[in-house]
VOLOVEX-154667 format. One line per 4 residues: number of its first residue (from 1); their letters; for each residue x, y, z of C-alpha. Coordinates in nm, 2 decimals, padded with zeros to 4 digits. Example, Ala and Ser with C-alpha at 12.3 -4.5 7.8 and 13.67 -1.06 7.14 Angstrom:
1) AS) 01.23,-00.45,00.78 | 01.37,-00.11,00.71;
% end
This chain:
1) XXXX) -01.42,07.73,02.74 | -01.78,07.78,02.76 | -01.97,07.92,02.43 | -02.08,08.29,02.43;
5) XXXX) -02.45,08.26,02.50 | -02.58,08.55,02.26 | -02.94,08.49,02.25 | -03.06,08.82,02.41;
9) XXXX) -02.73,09.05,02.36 | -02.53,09.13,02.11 | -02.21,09.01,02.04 | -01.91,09.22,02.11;
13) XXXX) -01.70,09.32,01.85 | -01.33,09.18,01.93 | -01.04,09.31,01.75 | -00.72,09.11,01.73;
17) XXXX) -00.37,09.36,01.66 | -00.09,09.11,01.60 | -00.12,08.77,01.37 | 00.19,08.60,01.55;
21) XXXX) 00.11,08.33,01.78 | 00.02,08.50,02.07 | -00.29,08.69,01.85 | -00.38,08.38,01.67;
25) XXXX) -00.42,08.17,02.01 | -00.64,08.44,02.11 | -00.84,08.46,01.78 | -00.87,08.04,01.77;
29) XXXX) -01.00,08.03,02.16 | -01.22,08.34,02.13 | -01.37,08.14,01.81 | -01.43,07.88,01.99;
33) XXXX) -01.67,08.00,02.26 | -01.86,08.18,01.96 | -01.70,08.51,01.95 | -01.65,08.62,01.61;
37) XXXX) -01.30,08.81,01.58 | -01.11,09.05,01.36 | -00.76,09.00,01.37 | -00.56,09.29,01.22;
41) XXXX) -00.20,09.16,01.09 | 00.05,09.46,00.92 | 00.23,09.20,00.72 | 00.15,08.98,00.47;
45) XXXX) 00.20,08.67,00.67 | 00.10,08.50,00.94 | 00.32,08.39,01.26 | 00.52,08.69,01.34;
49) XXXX) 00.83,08.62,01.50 | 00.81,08.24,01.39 | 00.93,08.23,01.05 | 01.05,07.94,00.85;
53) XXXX) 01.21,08.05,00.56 | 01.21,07.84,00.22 | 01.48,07.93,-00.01 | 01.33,08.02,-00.35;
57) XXXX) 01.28,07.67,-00.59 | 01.39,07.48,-00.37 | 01.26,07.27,-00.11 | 01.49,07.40,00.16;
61) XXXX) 01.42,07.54,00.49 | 01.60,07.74,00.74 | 01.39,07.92,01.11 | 01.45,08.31,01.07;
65) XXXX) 01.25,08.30,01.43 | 01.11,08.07,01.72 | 01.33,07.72,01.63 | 01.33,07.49,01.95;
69) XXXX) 01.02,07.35,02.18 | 01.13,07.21,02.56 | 00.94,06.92,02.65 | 00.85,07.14,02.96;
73) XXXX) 00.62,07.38,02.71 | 00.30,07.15,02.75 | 00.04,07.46,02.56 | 00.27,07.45,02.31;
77) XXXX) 00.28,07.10,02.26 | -00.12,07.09,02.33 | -00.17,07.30,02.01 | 00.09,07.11,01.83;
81) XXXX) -00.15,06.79,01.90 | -00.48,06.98,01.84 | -00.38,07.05,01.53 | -00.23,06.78,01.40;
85) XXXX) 00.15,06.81,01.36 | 00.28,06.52,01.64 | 00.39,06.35,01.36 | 00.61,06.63,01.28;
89) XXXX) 00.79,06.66,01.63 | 01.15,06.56,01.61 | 01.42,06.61,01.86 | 01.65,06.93,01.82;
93) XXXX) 01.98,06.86,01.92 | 02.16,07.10,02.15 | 02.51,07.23,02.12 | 02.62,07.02,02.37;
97) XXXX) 02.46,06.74,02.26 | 02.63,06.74,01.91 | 02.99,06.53,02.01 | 03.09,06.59,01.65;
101) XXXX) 03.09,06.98,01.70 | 03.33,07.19,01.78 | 03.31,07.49,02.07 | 03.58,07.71,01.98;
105) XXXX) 03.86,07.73,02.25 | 04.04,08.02,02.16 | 03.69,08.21,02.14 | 03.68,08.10,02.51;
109) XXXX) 03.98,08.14,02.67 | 04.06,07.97,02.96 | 03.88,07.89,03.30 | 03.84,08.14,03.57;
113) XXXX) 04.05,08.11,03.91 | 04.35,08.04,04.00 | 04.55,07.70,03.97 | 04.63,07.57,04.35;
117) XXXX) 04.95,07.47,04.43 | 04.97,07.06,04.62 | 04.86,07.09,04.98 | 04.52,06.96,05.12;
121) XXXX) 04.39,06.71,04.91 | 04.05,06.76,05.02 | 04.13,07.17,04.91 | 04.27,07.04,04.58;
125) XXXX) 04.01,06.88,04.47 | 03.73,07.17,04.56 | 03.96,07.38,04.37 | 03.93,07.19,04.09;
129) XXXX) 03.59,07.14,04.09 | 03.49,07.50,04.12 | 03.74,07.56,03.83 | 03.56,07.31,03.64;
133) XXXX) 03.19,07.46,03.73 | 03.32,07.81,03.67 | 03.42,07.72,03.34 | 03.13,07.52,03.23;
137) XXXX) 02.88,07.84,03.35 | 03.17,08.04,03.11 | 03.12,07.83,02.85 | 02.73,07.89,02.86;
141) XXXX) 02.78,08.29,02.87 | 03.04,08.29,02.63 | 02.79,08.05,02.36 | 02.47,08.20,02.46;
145) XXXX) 02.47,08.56,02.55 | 02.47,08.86,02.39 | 02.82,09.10,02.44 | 02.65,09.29,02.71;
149) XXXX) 02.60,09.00,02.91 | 02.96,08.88,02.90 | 03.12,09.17,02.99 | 02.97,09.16,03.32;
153) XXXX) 03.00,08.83,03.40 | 03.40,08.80,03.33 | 03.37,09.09,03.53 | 03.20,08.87,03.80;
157) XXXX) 03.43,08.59,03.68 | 03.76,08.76,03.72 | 03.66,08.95,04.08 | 03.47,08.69,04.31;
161) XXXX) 03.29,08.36,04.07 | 03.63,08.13,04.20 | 03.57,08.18,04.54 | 03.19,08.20,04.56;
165) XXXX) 03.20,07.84,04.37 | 03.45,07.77,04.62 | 03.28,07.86,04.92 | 02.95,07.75,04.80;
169) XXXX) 03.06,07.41,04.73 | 03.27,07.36,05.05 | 02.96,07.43,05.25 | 02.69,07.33,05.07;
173) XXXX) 02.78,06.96,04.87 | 02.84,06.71,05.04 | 03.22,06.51,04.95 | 03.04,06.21,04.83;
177) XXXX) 02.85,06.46,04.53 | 03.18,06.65,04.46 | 03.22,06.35,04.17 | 02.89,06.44,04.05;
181) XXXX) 02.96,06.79,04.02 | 03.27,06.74,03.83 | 03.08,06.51,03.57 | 02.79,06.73,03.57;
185) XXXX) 02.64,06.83,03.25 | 02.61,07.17,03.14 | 02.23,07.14,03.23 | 02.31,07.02,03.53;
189) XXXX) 02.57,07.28,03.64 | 02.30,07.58,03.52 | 02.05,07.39,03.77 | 02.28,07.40,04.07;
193) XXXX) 02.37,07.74,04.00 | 02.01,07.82,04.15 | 02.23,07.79,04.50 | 02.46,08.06,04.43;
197) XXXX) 02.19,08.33,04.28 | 02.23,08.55,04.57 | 02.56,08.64,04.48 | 02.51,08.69,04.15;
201) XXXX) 02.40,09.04,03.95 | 02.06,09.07,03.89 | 02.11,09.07,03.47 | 02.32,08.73,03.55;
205) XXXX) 02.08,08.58,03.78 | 01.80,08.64,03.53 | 01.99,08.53,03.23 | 02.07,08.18,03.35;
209) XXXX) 01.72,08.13,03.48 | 01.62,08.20,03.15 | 01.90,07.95,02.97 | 01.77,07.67,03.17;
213) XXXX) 01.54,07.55,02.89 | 01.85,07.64,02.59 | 02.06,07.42,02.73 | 01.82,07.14,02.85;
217) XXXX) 01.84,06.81,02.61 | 01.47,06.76,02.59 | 01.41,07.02,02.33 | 01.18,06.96,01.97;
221) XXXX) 01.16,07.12,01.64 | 00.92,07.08,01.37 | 01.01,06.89,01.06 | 00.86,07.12,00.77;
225) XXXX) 00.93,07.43,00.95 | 00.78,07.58,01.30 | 00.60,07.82,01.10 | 00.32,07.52,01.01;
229) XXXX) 00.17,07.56,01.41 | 00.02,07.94,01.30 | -00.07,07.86,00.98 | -00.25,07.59,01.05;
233) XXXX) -00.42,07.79,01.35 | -00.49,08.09,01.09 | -00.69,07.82,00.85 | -00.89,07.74,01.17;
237) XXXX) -01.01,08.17,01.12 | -01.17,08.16,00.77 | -01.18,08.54,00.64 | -01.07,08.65,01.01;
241) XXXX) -00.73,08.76,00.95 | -00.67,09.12,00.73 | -00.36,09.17,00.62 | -00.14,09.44,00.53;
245) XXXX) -00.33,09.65,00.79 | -00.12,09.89,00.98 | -00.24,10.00,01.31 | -00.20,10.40,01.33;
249) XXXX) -00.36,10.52,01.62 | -00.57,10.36,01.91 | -00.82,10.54,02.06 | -00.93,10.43,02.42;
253) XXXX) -01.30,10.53,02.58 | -01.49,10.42,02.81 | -01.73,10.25,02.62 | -01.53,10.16,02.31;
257) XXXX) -01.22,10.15,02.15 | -01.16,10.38,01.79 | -00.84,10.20,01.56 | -00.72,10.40,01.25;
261) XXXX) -00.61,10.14,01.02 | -00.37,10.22,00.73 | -00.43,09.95,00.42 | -00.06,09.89,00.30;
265) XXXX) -00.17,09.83,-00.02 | -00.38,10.10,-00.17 | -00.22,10.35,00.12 | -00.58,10.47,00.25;
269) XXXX) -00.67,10.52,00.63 | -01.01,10.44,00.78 | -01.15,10.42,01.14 | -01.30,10.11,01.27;
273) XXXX) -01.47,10.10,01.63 | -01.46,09.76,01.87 | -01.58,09.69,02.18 | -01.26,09.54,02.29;
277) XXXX) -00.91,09.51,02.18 | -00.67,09.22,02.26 | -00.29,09.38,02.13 | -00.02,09.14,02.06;
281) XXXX) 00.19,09.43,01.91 | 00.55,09.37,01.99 | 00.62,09.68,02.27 | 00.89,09.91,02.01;
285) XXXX) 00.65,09.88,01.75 | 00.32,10.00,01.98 | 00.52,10.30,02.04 | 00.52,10.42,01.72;
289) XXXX) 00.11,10.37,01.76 | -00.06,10.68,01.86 | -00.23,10.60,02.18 | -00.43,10.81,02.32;
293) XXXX) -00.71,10.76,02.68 | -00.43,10.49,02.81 | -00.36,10.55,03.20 | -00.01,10.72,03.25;
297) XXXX) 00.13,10.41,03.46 | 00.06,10.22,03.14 | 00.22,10.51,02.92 | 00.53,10.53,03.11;
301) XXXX) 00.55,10.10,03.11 | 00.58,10.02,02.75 | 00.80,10.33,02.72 | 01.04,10.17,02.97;
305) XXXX) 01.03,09.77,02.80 | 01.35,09.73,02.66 | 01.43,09.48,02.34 | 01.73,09.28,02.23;
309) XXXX) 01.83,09.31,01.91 | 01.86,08.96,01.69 | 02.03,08.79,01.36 | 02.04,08.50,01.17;
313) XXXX) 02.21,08.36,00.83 | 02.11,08.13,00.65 | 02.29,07.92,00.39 | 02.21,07.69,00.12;
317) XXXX) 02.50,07.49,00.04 | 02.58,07.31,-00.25 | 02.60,06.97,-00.02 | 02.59,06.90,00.32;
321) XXXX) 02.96,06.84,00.35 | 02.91,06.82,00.77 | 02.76,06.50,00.69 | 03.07,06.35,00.54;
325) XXXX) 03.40,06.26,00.71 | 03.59,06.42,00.93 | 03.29,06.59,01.08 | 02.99,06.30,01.08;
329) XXXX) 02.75,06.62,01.20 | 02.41,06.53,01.12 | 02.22,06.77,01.37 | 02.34,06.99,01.67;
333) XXXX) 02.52,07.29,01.61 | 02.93,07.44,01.69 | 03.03,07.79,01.84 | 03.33,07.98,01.66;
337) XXXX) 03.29,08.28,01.85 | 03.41,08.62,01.66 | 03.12,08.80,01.52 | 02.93,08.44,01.41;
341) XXXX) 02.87,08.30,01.72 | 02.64,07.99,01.65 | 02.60,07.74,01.45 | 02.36,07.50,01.41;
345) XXXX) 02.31,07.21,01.19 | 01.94,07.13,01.25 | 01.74,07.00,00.94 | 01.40,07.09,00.93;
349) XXXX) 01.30,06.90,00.61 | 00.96,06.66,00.62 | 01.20,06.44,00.35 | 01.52,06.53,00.25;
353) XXXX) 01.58,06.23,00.02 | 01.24,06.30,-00.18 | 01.36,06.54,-00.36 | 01.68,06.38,-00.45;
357) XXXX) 01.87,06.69,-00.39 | 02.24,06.70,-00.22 | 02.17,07.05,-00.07 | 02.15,07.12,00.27;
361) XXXX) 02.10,07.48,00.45 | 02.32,07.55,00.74 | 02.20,07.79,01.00 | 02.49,07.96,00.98;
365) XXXX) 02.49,08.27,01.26 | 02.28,08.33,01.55 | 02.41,08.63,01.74 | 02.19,08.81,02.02;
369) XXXX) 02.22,09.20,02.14 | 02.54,09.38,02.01 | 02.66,09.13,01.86 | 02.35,09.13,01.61;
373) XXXX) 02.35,09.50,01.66 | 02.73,09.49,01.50 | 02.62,09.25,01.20 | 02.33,09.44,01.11;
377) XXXX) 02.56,09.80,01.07 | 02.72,09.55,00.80 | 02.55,09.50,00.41 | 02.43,09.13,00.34;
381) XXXX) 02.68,09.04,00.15 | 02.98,09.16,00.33 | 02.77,08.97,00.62 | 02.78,08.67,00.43;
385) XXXX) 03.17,08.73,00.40 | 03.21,08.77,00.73 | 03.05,08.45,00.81 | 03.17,08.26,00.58;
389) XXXX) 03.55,08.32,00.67 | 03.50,08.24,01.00 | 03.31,07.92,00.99 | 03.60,07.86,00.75;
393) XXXX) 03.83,07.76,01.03 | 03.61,07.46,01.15 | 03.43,07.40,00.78 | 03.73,07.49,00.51;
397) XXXX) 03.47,07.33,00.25 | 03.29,07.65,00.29 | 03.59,07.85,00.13 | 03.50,07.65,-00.19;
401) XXXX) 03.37,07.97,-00.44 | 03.08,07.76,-00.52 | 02.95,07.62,-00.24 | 02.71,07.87,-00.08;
405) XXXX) 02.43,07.86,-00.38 | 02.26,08.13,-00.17 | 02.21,08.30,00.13 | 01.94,08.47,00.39;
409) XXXX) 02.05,08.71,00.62 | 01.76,08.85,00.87 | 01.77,09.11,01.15 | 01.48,09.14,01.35;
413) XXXX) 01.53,09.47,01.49 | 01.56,09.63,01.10 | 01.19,09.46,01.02 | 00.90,09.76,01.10;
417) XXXX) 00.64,09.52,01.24 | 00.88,09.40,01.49 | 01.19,09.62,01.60 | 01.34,09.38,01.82;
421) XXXX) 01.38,08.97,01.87 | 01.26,08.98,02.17 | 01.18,09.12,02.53 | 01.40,09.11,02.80;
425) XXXX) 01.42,09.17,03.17 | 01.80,09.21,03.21 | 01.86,09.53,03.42 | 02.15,09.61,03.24;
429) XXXX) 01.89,09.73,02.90 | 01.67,09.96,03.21 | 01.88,10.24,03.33 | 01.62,10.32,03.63;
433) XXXX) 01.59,09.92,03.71 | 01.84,09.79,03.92 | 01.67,09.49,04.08 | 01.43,09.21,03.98;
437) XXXX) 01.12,09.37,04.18 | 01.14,09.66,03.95 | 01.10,09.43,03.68 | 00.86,09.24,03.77;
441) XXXX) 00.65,09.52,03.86 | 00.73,09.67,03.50 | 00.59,09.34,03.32 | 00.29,09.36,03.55;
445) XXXX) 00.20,09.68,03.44 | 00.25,09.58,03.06 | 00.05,09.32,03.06 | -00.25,09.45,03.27;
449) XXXX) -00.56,09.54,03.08 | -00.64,09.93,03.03 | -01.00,10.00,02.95 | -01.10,09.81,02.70;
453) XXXX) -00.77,09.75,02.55 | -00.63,09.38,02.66 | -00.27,09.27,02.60 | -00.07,08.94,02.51;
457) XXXX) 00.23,08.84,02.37 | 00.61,08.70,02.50 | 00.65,09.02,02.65 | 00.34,09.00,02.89;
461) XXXX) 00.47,08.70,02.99 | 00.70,08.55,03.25 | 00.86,08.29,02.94 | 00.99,08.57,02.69;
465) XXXX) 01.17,08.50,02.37 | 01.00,08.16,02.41 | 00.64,08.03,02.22 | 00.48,07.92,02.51;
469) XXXX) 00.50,08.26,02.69 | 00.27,08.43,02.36 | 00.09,08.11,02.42 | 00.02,08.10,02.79;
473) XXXX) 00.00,08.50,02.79 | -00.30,08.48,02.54 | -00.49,08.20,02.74 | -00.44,08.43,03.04;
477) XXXX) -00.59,08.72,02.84 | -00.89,08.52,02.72 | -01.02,08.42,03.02 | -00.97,08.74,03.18;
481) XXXX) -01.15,08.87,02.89 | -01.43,08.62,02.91 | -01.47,08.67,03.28 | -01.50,09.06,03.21;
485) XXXX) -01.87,09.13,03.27 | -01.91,09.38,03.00 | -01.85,09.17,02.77 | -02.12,08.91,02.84;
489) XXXX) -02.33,09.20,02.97 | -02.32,09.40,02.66 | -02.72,09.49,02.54 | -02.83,09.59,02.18;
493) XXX) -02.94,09.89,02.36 | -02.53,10.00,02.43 | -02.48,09.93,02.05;
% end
């Protein structure tokens, strides 16, 4: 970007609300051109919803957050190179990947449609293969979405999926593909669903759009935690980064914007005036901000965003046991179902044989929505129970009374600088938002700048729940910031 020519003006003062990845981008580019930057961060930590976890004297790491990178995310991966972590990149193994795990069949039931009785051979076998598609696109609700989300599509599943596969495929693939389709991989079958959207429900439609890159088998991680991309962008901003600031109020004028910050520490409010604002605050937790000079359409758009709730466990075991026979799982992950849901095997250590340690940490439940909603009404340790038992049918080594050393259990939507895991655009969370125009037209009037106040984050972008959208939202936000002429028109005179 080009620097900030500040020779005859003076220099806006920028303020930064947020240190996850979406304000840090924004503080590291702004830098860049010049433009000094305050970046105002409630906890004590930087990243926000990437956190890597390390569990205390040991050199073990579990992701409480952001875990997985698709090749596809290429500003991600630019800032993975700028700042020297390539080395670090390592593939991340999907469930469906993993031939050692196991995908709970009972959790699943069986597939949806009916069984054909002999007749047309031709009929047969598109009978078979829609039964075979419908089950794979079950298999990919049942592992991936939050209880909401099921409900309506074995709703879907149960009323018309059969015979929409059926006619869809009978029309639309040619017989010589129908061999492909039945070998198809679960990527594969998510990709071809793109025919049949139309006859889909919006939350549906939208939800395996959004899957596309879960399920793809070009995904990374980062070895030594993803948690090393903003920290090593926060020790690119030297002094720029106060933490344990709580934004109370913003104040939008004309001319400026007023915050009232609340130090966490000593407890004491003061007022601070900027010229501009960029907000990465996550949308619940900007609610609880008093805001006052915002337009009404803006008002009445972050009341509307809508968040899914989100909850992980993490284990230290005494050994990794899924290493050994029967299971030979070095990396991947298994679905039990029940209140668990996932598990996933990943290792994100830089050396796990430095240390000489047998441990391993097993990222023991990921659950989504109400299912994370349910765990969360739960204590930790009757969490850890619960979790425990269950992953006992597939891992009996875990009923051992020893062999969970320790344990982390993290909901996102308890935490008070977040309130949430992440944004979503499934009508079924918008009671007034039936179809995917109303949406979009929501998220367009988040993310528009009011004023003086800019905004960024996942949720301003069209790649939510996923780095690169907080990436790719703050570049957006910069250069519409930097093209804004009262920035570079700002006198000494207006000061």
């Amino acid at each position: 970007m080009k620097p900030f020519a500040s020779h005859r003006h003076r220099v806006p003062r920028i303020a930064i609300l947020g240190a996850g990845i979406s304000g840090l981008v924004a503080a590291h580019e702004l830098s860049q051109t010049g433009l000094p930057v305050t970046v105002f961060e409630r906890s004590g930590r930087v990243g926000g919803r990437i956190q890597t976890f390390r569990f205390p004297g040991t050199e073990h790491l579990g992701e409480l957050g952001a875990m997985r990178i698709p090749a596809s995310h290429v500003h991600t991966l630019r800032y993975i190179s700028k700042l020297g972590l390539n080395d670090r990149l390592a593939r991340f193994t999907t469930m469906f990947q993993n031939r050692n795990g196991v995908i709970s069949l009972s959790a699943l039931g069986g597939p949806p449609g009916p069984v054909l009785p002999p007749g047309n051979a031709a009929e047969e076998l598109i009978g078979l293969v829609s039964r075979l598609v419908a089950y794979k696109l079950k298999v990919v609700i049942d592992v991936f979405s939050p209880g909401e989300l099921r409900d309506i599509f074995h709703a879907y599943a149960s009323d018309r999926l059969y015979s929409d596969l059926s006619t869809l495929i009978r029309t639309k693939v040619d017989p010589a593909r129908l061999w492909f389709l039945m070998n198809a991989s679960v990527e594969e079958v998510v990709r071809f669903l793109g025919t049949l959207e139309g006859q889909m429900a919006p939350s549906l439609r939208i939800f395996f759009r959004d899957i596309s890159w879960e399920v793809s088998a070009d995904l990374f991680l980062l070895r030594g935690g993803m948690q090393q991309l903003p920290e090593r962008l926060a020790a690119s901003l030297p002094d720029a980064v106060h933490f344990q600031s709580e934004v109370q109020s913003i104040l939008s004028h004309e001319s400026f914007v007023e915050l009232v910050l609340r130090d966490l520490g000593s407890g004491t409010s003061r007022v601070e005036r900027f010229d501009f604002i960029i907000c990465t605050l996550p949308v619940p937790v900007l609610r609880k901000v008093r805001l006052e000079g915002f337009t009404r359409d803006k008002l009445q758009a972050l009341g509307k965003v809508r968040y899914a709730s989100a909850s992980k466990v993490l284990f230290l075991c005494r050994e990794k046991f899924w290493q050994r026979p029967p299971h030979h799982i070095h990396a991947g992950a298994s679905f039990v179902g029940n209140a668990s849901r996932q598990l996933y095997y990943n290792d994100i250590g830089l050396d796990e044989h430095a240390t000489g340690s047998t441990q391993g940490t097993l990222l023991a439940s990921y659950t989504l929505g109400r299912d994370s909603e349910a765990l969360a009404r739960l204590p930790d340790d009757e969490v850890v129970a619960l979790v425990r038992k269950e992953l006992g049918s597939i891992h009996p080594e875990l009923n051992a009374p020893d062999m969970v050393e320790a344990f982390k259990v993290h909901h996102w939507q308890k935490e008070e600088g977040f309130l949430g895991g992440c944004s979503v655009t499934w009508p079924i969370y918008y009671e007034d938002s039936r179809s995917e125009d109303d949406i979009t037209r929501l998220w367009n009037d988040v993310a528009r700048p009011d004023k003086r106040v800019y905004f960024a984050g996942e949720h301003c972008s069209d790649q939510r729940a996923w780095i690169e959208g907080a990436v790719t939202s703050s570049l957006k936000t910069v250069s519409m910031l930097l093209r804004d002429s009262r920035v570079s028109g700002l006198s000494a005179e207006t000061g």
